[in-house]
C-alpha positions as CSV (number, residue, x, y, z in Angstrom):
1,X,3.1,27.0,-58.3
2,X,-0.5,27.0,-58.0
3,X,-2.3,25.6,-54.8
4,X,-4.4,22.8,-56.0
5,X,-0.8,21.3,-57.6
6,X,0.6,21.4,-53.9
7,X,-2.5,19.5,-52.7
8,X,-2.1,16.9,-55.6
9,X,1.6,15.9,-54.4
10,X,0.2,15.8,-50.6
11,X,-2.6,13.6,-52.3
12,X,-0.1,11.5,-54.1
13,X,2.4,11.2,-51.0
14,X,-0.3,9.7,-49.1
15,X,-0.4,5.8,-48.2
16,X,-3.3,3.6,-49.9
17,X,-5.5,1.9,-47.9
18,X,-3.4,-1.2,-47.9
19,X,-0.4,-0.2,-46.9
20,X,-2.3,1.8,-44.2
21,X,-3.6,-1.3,-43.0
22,X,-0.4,-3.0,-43.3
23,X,1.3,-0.2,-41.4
24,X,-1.2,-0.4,-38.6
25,X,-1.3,-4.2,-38.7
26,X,2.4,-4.1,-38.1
27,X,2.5,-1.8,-35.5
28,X,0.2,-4.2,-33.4
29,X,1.9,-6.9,-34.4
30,X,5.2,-5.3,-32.5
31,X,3.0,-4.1,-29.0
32,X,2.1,-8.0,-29.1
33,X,5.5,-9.1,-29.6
34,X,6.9,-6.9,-26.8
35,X,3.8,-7.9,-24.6
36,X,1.8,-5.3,-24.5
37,X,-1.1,-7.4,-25.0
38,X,-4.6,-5.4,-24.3
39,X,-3.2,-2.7,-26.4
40,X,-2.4,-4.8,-29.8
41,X,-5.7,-6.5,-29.1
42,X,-7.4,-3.3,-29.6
43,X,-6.2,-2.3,-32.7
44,X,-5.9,-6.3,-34.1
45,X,-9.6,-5.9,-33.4
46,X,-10.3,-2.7,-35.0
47,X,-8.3,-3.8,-38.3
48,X,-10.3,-6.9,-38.2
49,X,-13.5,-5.3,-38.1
50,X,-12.4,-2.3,-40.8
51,X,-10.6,-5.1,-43.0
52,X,-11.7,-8.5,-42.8
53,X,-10.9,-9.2,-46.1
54,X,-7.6,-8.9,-46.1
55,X,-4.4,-11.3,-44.6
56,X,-3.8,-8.6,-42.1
57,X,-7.4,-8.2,-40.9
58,X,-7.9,-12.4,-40.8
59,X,-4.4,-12.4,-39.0
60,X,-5.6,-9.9,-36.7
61,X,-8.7,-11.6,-35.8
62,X,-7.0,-15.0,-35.5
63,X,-4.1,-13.7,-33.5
64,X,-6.4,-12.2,-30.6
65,X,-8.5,-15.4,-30.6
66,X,-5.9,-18.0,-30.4
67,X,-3.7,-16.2,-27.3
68,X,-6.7,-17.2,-25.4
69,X,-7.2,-20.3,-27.1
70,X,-3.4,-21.5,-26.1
71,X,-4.1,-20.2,-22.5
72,X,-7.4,-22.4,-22.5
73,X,-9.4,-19.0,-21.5
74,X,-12.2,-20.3,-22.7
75,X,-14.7,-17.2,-21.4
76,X,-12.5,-14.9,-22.8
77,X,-12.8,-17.2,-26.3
78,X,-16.8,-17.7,-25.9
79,X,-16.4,-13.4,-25.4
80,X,-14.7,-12.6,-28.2
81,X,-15.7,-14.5,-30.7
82,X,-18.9,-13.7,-30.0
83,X,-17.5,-10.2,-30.6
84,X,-17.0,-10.5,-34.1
85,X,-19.8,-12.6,-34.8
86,X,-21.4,-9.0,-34.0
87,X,-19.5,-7.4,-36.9
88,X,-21.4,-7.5,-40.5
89,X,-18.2,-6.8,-42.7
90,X,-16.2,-10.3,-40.9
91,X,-19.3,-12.3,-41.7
92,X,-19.7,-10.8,-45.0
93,X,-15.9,-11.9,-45.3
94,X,-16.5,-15.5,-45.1
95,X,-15.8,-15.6,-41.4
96,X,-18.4,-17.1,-39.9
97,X,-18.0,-20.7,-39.9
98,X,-14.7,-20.5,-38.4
99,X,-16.0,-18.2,-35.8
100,X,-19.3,-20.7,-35.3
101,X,-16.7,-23.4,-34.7
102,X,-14.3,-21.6,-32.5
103,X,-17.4,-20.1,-30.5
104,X,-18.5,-24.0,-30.2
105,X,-15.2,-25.5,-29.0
106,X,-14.9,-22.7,-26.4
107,X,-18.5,-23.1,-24.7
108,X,-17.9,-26.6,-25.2
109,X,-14.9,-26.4,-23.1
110,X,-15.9,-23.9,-21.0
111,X,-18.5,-26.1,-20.0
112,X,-16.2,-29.1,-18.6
113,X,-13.9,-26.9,-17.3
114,X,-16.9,-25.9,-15.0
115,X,-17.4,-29.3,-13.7
């Protein structure tokens, strides 16, 4: 058996990109679930920012977001979605209106939660 043919079923036994994403989108998914919080929010973000495209990288953005949207933390809202307003690829994605709104609502509530 020749050595580039042992490569090639390496090469073939590895995952595509999507179902590396949805692997790592699932494995966040269970740290949130058990509550490990800052640690799904880290890699929700980083799929967001490599994936925006997909279901998995709009979940993962959404997810993060709307934890501190239910707890009315709206700083931490303002912060993050300012966050990925940052990130070219979720812009390019078709992002950026909800993220304009979200960041809008937040400071707007931020704002009378001040007074």
């Amino acid at each position: 058996r020749s050595p580039s043919r042992g490569l090639g079923d390496v090469y073939k036994r590895q995952p595509k990109a999507n179902e590396t994403i949805s692997s790592q989108y699932t494995a966040a998914q269970l740290l949130f679930d058990y509550g490990h919080y800052e640690d799904s929010f880290t890699r929700f973000k980083v799929i967001a920012r490599k994936s925006p495209k997909t279901a998995e990288g709009e979940n993962s953005m959404r997810t993060v977001l709307s934890f501190y949207w239910e707890q009315e933390n709206w700083p931490k809202v303002v912060s993050i979605a300012k966050e990925f307003i940052l990130v070219p690829s979720i812009i390019s994605a078709g992002h950026e209106k909800f993220l304009e709104e979200t960041l809008n609502y937040a400071q707007s509530q931020a704002a009378i939660s001040k007074k």
